[in-house]
N, C-alpha and C positions, 0 to 999 in steps of 0.2 A: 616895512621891509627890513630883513636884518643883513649887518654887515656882517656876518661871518662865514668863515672861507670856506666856499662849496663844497671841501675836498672833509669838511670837518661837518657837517651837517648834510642830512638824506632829505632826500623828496617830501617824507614827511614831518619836519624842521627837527626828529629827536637826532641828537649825536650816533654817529656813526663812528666803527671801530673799523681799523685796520685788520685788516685780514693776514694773520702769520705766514711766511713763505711755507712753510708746511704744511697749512691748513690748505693753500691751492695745491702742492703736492700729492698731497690723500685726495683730494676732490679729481684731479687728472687720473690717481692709480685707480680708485673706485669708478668711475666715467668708462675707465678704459677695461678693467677689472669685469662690470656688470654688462657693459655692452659684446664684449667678448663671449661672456657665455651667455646669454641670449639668442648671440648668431651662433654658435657651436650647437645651444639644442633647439635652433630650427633648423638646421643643418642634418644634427639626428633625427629628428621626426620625418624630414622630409627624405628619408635613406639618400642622403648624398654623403653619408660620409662611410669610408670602409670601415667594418668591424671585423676586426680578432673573433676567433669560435669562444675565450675565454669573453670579449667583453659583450657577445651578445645573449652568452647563457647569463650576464650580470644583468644586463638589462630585460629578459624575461623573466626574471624575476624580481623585479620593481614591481610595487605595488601603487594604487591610488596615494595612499597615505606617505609615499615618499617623495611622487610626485607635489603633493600638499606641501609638504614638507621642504622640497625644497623651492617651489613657486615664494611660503614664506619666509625664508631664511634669504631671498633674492631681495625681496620689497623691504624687507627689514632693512637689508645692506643698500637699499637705494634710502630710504628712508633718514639713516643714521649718516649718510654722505652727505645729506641737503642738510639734517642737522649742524652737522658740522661746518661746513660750507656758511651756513647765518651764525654762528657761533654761538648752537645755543647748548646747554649745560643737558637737555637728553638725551645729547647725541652719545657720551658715555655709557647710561645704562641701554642705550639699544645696543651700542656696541659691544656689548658685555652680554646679552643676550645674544649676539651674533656672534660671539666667539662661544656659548658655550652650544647654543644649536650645531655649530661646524662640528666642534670636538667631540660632541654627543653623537651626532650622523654616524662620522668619520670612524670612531668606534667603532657605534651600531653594525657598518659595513664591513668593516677590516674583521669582525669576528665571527658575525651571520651571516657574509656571501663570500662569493669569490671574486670580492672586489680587486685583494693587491693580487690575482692572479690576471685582473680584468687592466688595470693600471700598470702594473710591471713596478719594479724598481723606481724607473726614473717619475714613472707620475706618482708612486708612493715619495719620494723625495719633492714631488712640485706641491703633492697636498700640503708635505708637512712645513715647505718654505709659507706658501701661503696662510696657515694657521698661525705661522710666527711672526708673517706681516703684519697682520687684522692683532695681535697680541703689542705687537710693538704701535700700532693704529689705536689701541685703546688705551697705553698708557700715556701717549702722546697725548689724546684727547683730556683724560683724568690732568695728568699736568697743568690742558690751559685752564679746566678749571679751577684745577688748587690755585692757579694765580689770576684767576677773575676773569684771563679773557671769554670764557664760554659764562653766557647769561642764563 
């Protein structure tokens, strides 16, 4: 039986690390972040929510492949929160794939539909806050790896 302090050893006797108060900060804003829109597009599927004539000409014209597209860009960003969340060192490159899928959609939309007439102003300002959260989330994450805490 070993003498060392619980708080310093896991379940399964290897060493465990401290989790950075940031590191539960992104795990709370991503929690809250993917469960939110989740219920927003069961919300749309199920027509409970109102649409603008701009954002429902946006959304007839969604296709399978954006659907796809965004189901995976959702599980990616659940995927890269658990990452992070156990501190391990992939969580970088998904994140980095989930920033450039956003920025690539994001694009894609703002030039082939009538997204920022389907958004307005202020949800074009909440995408781009968003994009520079997940930007400022992925350098965040690269840092704890330059300093070892992500394995």
């Amino acid at each position: 039986m070993s003498d060392a302090p619980t708080d310093a050893v896991g379940l399964t006797g290897m060493a465990t690390k401290r989790r950075p108060v940031g590191v539960w900060i992104v795990s709370v804003y991503f929690a809250l972040s993917i469960t939110g829109t989740v219920i927003s597009l069961a919300e749309l599927l199920a027509g409970e929510l109102t649409l603008t004539r701009a954002q429902q000409d946006y959304f007839e014209t969604l296709g399978p492949t954006d659907y796809i597209g965004g189901a995976t860009t959702l599980l990616l960003s659940s995927w890269a929160a658990v990452e992070l969340f156990r501190l391990r060192a992939r969580a970088v490159r998904i994140l980095f794939v989930v920033l450039v899928l956003n920025v690539g959609a994001s694009l894609y939309h703002l030039l082939a539909t009538n997204w920022s007439d389907a958004l307005g102003m202020t949800g074009l300002a909440s995408v781009t806050a968003g994009l520079s959260v997940l930007a400022i989330i992925l350098v965040y994450a690269w840092t704890l790896e330059r300093r070892g805490v992500l394995a």
